[in-house]
C-alpha positions as CSV (number, residue, x, y, z in Angstrom):
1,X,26.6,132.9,42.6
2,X,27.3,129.3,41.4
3,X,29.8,128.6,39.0
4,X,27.5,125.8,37.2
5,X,24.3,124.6,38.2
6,X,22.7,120.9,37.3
7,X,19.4,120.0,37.0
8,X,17.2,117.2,35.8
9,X,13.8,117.4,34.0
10,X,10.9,115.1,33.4
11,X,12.2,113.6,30.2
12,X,15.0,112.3,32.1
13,X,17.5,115.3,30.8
14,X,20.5,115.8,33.4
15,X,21.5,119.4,32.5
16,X,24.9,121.1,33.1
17,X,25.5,124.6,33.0
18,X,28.1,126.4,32.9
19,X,26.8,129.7,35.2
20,X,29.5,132.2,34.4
21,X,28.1,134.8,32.1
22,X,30.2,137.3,33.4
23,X,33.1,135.9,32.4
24,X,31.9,134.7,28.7
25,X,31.6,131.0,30.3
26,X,34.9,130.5,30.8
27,X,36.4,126.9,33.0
28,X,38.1,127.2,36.2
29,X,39.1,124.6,38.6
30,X,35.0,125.0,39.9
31,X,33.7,124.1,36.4
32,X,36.0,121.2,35.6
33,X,34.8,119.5,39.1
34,X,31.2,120.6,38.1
35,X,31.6,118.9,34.7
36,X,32.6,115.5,36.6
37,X,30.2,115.7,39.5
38,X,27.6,116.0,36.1
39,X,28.7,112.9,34.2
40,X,28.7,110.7,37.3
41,X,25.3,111.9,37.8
42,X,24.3,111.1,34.1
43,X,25.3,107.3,34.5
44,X,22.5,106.9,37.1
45,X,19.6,104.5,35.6
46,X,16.6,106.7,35.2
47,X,19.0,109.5,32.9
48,X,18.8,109.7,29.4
49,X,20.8,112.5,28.5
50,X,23.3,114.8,29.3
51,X,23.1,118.2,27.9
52,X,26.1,120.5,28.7
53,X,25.5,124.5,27.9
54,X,26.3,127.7,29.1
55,X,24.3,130.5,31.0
56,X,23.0,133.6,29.3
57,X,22.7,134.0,25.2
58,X,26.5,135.3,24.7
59,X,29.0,132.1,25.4
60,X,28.6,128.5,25.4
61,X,32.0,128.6,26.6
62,X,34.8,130.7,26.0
63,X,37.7,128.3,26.6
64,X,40.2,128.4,29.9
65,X,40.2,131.6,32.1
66,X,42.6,133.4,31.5
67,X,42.5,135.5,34.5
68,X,43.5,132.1,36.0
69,X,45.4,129.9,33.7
70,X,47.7,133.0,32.7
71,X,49.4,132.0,36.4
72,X,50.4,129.3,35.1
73,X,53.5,130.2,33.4
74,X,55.6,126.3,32.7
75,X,55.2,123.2,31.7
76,X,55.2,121.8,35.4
77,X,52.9,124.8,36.4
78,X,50.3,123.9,33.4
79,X,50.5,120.3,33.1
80,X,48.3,119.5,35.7
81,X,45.3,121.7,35.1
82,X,46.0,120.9,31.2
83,X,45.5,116.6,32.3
84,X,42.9,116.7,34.7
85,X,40.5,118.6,32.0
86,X,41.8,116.1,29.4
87,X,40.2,112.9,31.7
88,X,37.3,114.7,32.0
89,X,36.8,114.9,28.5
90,X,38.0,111.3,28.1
91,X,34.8,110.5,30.3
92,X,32.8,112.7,28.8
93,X,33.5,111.2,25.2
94,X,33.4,107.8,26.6
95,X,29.9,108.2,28.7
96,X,27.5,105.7,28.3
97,X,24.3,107.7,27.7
98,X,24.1,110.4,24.9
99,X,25.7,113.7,25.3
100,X,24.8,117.1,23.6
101,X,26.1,120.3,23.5
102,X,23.8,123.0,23.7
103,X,25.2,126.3,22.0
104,X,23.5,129.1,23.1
105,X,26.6,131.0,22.0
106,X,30.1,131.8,21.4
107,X,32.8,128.6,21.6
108,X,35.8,129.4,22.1
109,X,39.2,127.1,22.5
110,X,38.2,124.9,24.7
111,X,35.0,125.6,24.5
112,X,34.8,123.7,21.2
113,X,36.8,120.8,22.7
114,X,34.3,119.8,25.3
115,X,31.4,120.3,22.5
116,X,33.7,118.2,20.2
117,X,33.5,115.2,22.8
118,X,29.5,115.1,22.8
119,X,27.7,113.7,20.3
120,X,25.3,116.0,18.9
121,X,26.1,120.0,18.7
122,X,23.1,122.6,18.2
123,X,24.2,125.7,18.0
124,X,22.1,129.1,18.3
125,X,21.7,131.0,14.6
126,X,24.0,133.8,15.6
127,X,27.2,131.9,17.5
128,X,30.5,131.4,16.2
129,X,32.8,128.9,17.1
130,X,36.5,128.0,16.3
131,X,39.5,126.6,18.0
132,X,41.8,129.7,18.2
133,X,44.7,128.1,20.6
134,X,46.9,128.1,17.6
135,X,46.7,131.9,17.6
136,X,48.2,131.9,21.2
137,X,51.0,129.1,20.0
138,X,49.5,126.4,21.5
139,X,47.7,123.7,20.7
140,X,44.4,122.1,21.7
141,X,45.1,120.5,25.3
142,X,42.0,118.9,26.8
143,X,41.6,116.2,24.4
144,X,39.3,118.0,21.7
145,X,42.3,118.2,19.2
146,X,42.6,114.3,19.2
147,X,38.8,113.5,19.4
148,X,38.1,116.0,16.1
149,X,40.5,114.2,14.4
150,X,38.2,110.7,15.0
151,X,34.8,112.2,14.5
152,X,35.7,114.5,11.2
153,X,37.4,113.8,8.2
154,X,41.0,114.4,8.3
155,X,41.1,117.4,6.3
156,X,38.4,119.2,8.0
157,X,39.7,118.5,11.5
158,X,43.2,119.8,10.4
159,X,41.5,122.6,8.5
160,X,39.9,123.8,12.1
161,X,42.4,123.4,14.2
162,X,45.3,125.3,11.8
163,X,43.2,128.0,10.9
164,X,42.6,129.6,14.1
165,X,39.3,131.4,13.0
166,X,36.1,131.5,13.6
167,X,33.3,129.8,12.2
168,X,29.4,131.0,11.8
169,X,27.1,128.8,12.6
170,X,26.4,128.0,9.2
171,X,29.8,127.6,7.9
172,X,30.0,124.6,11.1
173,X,26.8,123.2,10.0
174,X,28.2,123.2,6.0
175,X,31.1,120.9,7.6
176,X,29.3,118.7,10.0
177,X,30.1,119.8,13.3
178,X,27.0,121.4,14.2
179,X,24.2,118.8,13.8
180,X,21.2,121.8,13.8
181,X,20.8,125.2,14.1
182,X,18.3,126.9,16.3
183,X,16.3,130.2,17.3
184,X,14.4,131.2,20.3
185,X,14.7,129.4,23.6
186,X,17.9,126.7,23.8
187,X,15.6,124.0,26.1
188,X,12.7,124.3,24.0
189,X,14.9,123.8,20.6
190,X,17.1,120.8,22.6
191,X,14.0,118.9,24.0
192,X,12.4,118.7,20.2
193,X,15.6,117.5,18.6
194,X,16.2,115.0,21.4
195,X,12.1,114.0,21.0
196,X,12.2,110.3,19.6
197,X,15.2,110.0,21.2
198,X,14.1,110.0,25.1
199,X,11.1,108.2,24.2
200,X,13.4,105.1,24.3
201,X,14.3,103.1,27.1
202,X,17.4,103.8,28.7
203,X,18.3,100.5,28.3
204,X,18.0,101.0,24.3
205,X,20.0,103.8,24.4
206,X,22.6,102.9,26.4
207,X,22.9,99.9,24.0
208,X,23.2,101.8,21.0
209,X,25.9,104.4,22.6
210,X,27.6,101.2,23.5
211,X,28.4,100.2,20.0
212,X,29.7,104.0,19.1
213,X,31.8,103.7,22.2
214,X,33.6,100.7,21.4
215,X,35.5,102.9,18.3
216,X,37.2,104.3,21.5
217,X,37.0,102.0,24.2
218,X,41.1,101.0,23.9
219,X,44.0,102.6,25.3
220,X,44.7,104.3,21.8
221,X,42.2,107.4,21.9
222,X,43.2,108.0,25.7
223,X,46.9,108.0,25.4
224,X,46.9,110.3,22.5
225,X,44.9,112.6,24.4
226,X,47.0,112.7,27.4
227,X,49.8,113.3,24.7
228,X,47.7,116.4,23.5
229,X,47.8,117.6,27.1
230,X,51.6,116.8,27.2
231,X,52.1,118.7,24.3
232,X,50.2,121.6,25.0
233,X,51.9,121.7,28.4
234,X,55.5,122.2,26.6
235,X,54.1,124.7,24.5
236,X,52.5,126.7,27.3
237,X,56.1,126.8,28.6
238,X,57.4,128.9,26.0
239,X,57.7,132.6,26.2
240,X,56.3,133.3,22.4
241,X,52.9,131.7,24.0
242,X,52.7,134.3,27.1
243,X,53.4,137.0,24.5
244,X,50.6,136.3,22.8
245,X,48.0,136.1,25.4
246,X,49.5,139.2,26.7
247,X,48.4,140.9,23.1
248,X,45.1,139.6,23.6
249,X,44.1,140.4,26.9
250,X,45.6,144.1,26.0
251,X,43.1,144.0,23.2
């Protein structure tokens, strides 16, 4: 089975999904690649949109595997997976056509950073979502840490990210960080909120997005992200970090 699949409908809709139900969603090596072969494809003239979401009604996705990731057991060792996903999401917040993630369920960790990089979030009535990395003593590392902190008011971002807990998806819509909430059939529900929205030109759109980029179009949001992953690399290091996901996988 694939571990993502990406497809394009008529409205001009590039989707990505993440094709791991089995595993709650979760990224590997496969899924980061995915994820960048998807937002090269989105830059193309005729696309729209790019809608990331997960397979199944359980997970949007459930953060890092990790069956994989727990390898990695040093800064050196984590460092590298922990800065290539942080330029993905640096293109994915910077892409020049708007981005949504689709919610059909669960967000986990990292799971909520990639959904904090797109612009709009609809989220399925019964998902939860929360940034839990602080439970595991570390922080975020792919960049969603930094790019909360831009798009949310201070004390909200900080709120999220200490807390460690998870959210319902009204409590995220109460704070801003799920633009709608739907029932029934994900495509259905993300095709009517995009409706006025792809019957614009692409040319309009892309103008528009161009102005929101700008906010991070300097060096500033892309170093401190790559500090994020620096930081989350030194902190993976530690032993108190490994003791902690060991708990949780023996729960």
């Amino acid at each position: 089975m694939e571990s993502y699949l990406i497809s394009k409908d008529a409205n001009g809709i590039l989707f990505y999904t993440i094709n791991r139900p089995e595993k709650r969603n979760a990224v590997n090596d496969e899924i980061m690649d995915g994820l960048e072969v998807a937002i090269s494809m989105a830059k193309a003239e005729e696309i729209k949109a790019l809608v990331i979401t997960g397979a199944g009604d359980r997970a949007f996705c459930s953060g890092g595997d990790l069956s994989v990731f727990h390898l990695l057991k040093t800064k050196e060792d984590a460092y590298p997976m922990l800065s290539k996903m942080a330029k993905i999401i640096s293109e994915l917040l910077l892409l020049p056509k708007p981005t949504v993630a689709l919610m059909n369920g669960v967000a986990i960790g990292g799971g909520c950073e990639i959904a904090t990089a797109c612009d709009f979030r609809l989220g399925r009535k019964e998902m939860k979502a929360g940034f839990v990395q602080g439970n595991l003593a570390i922080t975020t590392g792919w960049g969603g840490g930094s790019i909360l902190c831009e798009k949310f008011p201070a004390s909200t971002a900080l709120k999220m990210l200490t807390d460690g807990t998870m959210l319902s998806a009204d409590e995220l819509l109460n704070i801003g960080f799920l633009d709608h909430i739907f029932e029934g059939d994900p495509y259905t529900n993300c095709t009517a909120f995009l409706g006025k929205l792809i019957e614009k030109e692409v040319g309009v759109l892309s103008a528009y997005v161009a102005i929101l980029r700008r906010k991070w179009s300097d060096a500033s949001i892309l170093e401190r992200i790559e500090q994020e992953a620096i930081n989350c690399a030194t902190l993976w290091g530690k032993e108190i970090h490994h003791q902690k996901v060991e708990e949780f996988l023996r729960k």
